[in-house]
NUGU-81606 format. One line per 8 residues: number of its first residue (from 0); for each residue x, y, z of C-alpha. Coordinates in nm, 4 decimals, always signed. Layout:
BEGIN
NUM> X:Y:Z; ...
***
This chain:
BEGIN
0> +0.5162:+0.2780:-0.4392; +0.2825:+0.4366:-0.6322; +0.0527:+0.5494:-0.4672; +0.2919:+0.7292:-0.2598; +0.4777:+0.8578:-0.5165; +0.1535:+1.0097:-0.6499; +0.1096:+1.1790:-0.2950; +0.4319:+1.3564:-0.2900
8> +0.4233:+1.4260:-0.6671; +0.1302:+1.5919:-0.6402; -0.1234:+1.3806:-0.8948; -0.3702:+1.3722:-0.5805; -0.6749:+1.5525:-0.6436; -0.9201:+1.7491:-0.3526; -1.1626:+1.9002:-0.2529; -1.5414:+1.7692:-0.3283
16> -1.6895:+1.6158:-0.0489; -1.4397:+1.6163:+0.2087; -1.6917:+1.5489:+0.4985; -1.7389:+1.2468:+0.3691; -1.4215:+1.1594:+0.2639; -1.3015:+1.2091:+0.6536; -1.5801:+1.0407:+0.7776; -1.7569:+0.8324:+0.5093
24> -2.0922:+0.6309:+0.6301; -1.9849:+0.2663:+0.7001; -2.1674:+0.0041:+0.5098; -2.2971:-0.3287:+0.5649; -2.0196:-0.5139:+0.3948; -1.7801:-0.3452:+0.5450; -1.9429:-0.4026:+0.8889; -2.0066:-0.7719:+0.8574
32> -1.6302:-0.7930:+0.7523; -1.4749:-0.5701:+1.0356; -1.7220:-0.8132:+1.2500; -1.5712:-1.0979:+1.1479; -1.2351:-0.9564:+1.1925; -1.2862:-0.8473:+1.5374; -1.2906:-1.2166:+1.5926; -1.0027:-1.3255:+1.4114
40> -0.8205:-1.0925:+1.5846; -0.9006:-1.2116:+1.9248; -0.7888:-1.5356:+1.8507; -0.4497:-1.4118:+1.6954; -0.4066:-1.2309:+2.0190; -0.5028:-1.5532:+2.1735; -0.2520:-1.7561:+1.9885; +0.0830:-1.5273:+2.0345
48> -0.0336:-1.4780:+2.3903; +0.0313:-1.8721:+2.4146; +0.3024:-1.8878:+2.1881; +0.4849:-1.5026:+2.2140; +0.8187:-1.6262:+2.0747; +0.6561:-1.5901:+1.6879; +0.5480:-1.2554:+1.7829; +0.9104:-1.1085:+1.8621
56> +1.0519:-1.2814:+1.5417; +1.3706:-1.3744:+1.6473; +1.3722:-1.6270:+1.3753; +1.3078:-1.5176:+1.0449; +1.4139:-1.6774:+0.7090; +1.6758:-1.5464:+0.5662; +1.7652:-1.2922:+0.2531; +2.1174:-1.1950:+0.2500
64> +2.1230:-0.8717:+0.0303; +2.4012:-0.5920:-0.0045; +2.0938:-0.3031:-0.0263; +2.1791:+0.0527:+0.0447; +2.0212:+0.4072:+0.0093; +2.1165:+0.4513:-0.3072; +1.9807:+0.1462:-0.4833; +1.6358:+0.2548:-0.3352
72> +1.6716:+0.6191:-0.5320; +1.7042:+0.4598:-0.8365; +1.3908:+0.2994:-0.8177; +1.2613:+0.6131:-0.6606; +1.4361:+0.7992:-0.9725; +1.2657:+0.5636:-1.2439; +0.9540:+0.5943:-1.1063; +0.9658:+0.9764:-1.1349
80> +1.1229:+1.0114:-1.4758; +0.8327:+0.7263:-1.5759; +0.5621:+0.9986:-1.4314; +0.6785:+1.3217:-1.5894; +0.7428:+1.0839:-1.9385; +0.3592:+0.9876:-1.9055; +0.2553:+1.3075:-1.8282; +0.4103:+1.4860:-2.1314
88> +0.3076:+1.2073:-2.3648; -0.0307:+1.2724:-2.2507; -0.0945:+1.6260:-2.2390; +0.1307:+1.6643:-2.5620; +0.0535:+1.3569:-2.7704; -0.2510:+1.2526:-2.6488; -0.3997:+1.5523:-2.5696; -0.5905:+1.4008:-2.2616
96> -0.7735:+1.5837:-1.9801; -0.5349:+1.5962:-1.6169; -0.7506:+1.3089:-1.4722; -0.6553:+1.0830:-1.7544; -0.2343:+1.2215:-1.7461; -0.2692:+1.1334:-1.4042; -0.4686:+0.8030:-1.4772; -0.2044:+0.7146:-1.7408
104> +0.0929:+0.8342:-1.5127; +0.0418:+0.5990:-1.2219; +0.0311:+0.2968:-1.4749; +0.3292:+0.4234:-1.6216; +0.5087:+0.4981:-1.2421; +0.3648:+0.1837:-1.1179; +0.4876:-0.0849:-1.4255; +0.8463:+0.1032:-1.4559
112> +0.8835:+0.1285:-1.0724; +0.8071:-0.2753:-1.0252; +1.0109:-0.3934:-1.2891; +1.3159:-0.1400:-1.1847; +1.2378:-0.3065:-0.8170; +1.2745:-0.6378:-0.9386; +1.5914:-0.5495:-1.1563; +1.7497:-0.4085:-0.8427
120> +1.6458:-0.6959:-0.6165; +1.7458:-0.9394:-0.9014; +2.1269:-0.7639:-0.8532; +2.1021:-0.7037:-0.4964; +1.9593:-1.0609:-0.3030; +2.2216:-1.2956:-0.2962; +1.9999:-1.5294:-0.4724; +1.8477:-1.3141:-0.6836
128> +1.4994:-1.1657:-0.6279; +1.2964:-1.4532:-0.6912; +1.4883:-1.6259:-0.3781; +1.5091:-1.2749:-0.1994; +1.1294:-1.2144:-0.2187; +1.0297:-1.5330:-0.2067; +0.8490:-1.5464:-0.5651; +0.7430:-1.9205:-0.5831
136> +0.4343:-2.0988:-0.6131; +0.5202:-2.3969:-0.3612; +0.3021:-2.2194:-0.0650; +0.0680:-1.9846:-0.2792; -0.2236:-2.1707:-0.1077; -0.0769:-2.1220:+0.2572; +0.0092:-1.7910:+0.1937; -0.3223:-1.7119:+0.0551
144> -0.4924:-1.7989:+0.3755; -0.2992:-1.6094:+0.5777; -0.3243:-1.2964:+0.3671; -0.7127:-1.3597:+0.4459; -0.6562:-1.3960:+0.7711; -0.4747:-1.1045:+0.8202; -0.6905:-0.8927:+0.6210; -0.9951:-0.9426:+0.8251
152> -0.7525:-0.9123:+1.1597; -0.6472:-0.5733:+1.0413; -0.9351:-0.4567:+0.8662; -1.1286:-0.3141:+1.2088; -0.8305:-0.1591:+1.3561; -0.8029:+0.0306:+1.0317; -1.1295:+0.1454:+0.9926; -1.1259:+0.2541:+1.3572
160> -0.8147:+0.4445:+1.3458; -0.9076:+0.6200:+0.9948; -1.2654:+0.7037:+1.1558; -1.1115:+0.8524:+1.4315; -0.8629:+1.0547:+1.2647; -1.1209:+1.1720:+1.0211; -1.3323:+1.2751:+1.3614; -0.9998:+1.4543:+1.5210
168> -0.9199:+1.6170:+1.1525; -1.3124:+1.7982:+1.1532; -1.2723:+1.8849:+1.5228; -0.9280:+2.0326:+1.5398; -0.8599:+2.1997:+1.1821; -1.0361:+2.4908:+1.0655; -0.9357:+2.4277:+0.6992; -0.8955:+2.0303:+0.6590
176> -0.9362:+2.0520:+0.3189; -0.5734:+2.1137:+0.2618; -0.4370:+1.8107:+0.4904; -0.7027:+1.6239:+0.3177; -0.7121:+1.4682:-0.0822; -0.9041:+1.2671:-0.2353; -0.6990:+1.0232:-0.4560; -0.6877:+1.0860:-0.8585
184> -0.7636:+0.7527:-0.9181; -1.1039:+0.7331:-0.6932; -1.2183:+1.0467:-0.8501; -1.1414:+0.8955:-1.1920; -1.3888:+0.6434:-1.1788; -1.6608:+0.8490:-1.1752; -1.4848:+1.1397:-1.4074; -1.3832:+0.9666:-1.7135
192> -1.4541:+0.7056:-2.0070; -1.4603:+0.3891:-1.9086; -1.1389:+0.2645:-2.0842; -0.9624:+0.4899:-1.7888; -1.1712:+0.3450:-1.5593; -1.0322:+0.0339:-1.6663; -0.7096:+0.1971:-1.5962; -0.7729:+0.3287:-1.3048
200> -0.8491:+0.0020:-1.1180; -0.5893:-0.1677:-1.3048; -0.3291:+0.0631:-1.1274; -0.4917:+0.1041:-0.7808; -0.5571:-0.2776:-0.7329; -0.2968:-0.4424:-0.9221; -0.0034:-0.2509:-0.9794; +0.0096:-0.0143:-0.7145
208> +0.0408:-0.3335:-0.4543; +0.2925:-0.4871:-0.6796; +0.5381:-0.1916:-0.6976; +0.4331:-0.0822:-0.3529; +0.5374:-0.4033:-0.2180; +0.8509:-0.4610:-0.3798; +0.9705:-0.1451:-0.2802; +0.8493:-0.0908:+0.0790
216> +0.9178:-0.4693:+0.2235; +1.1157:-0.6359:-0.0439; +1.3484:-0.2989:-0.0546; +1.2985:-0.1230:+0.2250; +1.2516:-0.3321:+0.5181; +1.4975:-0.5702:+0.3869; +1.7687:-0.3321:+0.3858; +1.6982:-0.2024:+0.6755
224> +1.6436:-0.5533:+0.8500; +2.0271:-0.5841:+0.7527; +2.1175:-0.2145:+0.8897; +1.9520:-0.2849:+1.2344; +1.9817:-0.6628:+1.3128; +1.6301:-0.6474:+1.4204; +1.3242:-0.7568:+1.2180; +1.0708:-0.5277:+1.4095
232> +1.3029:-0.2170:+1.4294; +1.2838:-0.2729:+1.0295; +0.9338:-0.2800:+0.9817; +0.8558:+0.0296:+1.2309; +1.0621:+0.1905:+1.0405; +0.9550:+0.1243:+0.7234; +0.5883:+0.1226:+0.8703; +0.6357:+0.4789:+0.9342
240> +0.8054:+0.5649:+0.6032; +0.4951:+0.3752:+0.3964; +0.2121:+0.5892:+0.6128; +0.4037:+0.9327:+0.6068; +0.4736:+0.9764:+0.1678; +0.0662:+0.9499:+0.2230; +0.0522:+1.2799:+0.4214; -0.1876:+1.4399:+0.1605
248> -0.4664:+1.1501:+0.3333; -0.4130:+1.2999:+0.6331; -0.6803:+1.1177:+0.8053; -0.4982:+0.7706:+0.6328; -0.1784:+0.7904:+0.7981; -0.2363:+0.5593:+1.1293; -0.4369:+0.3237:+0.9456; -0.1884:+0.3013:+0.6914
256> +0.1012:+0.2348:+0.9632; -0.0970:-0.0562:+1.1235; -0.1319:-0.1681:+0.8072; +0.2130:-0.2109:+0.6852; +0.3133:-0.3406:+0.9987; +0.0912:-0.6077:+0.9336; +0.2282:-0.6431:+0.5869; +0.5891:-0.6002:+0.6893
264> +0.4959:-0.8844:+0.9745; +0.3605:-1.1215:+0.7341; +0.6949:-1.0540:+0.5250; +0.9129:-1.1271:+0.8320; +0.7102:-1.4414:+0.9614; +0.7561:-1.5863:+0.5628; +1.0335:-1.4308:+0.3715; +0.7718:-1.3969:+0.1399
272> +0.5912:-1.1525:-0.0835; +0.2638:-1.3537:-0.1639; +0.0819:-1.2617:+0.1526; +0.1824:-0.9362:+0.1769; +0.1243:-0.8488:-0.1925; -0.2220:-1.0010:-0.1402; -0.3553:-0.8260:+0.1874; -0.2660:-0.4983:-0.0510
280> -0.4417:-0.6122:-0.2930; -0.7738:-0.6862:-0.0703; -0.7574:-0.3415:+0.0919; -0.7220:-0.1283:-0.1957; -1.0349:-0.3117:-0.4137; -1.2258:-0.2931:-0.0880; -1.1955:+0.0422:-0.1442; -1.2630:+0.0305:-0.4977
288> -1.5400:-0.1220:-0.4649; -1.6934:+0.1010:-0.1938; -1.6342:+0.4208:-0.4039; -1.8174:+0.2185:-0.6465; -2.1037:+0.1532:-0.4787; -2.1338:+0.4967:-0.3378; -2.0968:+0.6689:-0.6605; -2.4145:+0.4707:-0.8026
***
């Protein structure tokens, strides 16, 4: 959730570059990978086109919970009293510059927004979070693997879809600099020391899939799994929810909606958080890592 949160709070930061940012030069790594998950696609779509009943997820495991809308504001509430306490510790205390408040914010938002998403789930599963999000280590390999796997499957549709939104954004807005942000954290790791740096990655890679997760499938889509009675109706949902608090990446919203319907799929077809946590985890340091390398 923090990432979003940082969207709609405002700690997103424009401007430089934006031609790039809409549509950045596609590198080799990236290529070989979106490649490689052209293929695994096809033979996904292969395998559910023989066996379709595993696609419409009839049967799901289980995770009786008593979630409503107002358990998800509290987390939402934490996570915003969390960023304006980081914020005034670190303009006022600390006396740091606004790309380290917003560095030290989202590590803040991110830690106090997971562990009030695990408190809540703890009270909310019948048995407990642990049970409820499926936080055991008895399929870590399996689950692994299939976060791989459906990493590369997803990885070309989203670098299609955020190509050609970038393409549509140029074309069709005059001014698409103020749809269009560049992330605080991306700019940071080319802005400041490198103990923020540090920081930065920290929170984009690690903690921002953590709270992210636990909020948007383990919360979210589980409630509304329970609301609906029907596991896909849960994840469109929440699907659309994840990609819209991102509206400041304008040209990131349909790649962000496949994406967490392949995370909220993976949550479904498990009961599980491992895969999805991990396929997070891969798409935000690929991204990392590409800023990286560009900025050298």
């Amino acid at each position: 959730m923090s990432n979003a949160l940082h969207t709609i709070l405002g700690v997103s930061d424009g401007g430089a570059g934006l031609p790039e940012l809409l549509l950045p030069p596609v590198g080799q790594p990236i290529l070989t990978l979106a490649a490689i998950g052209l293929c695994v696609l096809a033979v996904w779509v292969l395998r559910r086109l023989i066996r379709p009943d595993k696609l419409k997820l009839t049967i799901c495991p289980s995770r009786s919970n008593c979630l409503n809308p107002s358990h998800l504001f509290l987390v939402f509430a934490t996570a915003i009293v969390a960023n304006y306490l980081a914020r005034v510790v670190g303009q006022s205390l600390l006396d740091c510059s606004s790309t380290e408040v917003a560095v030290l914010s989202s590590v803040c938002q991110s830690a106090f927004s997971l562990v009030a998403g695990l408190a809540v789930a703890s009270l909310a599963f019948r048995n407990g979070a642990s049970r409820g999000m499926g936080f055991n280590s008895r399929r870590w390999l399996n689950d692994s693997i299939r976060a791989v796997i459906a990493y590369l499957a997803v990885l070309p549709l989203c670098e299609i879809l955020r190509l050609a939104a970038g393409w549509t954004i140029v074309v069709l807005l005059s001014q698409p600099e103020r749809f269009v942000q560049q992330h605080v954290l991306l700019k940071a790791l080319s802005t400041v020391a490198a103990p923020w740096q540090v920081l930065a990655i920290v929170s984009a890679v690690i903690l921002a899939p953590l709270a992210e997760e636990v909020f948007f499938r383990g919360l979210v889509q589980s409630m509304l799994r329970r609301y609906c009675g029907n596991a896909w109706i849960a994840i469109l949902i929440t699907s659309a929810l994840f990609a819209l608090v991102h509206w400041q990446q304008l040209h990131a919203i349909p790649a962000l909606f496949v994406l967490s319907v392949a995370l909220g799929y993976n949550y479904e077809r498990t009961g599980r958080l491992h895969a999805p946590i991990l396929i997070h985890v891969f798409f935000n340091a690929m991204y990392v890592i590409e800023h990286i390398a560009k900025a050298q």
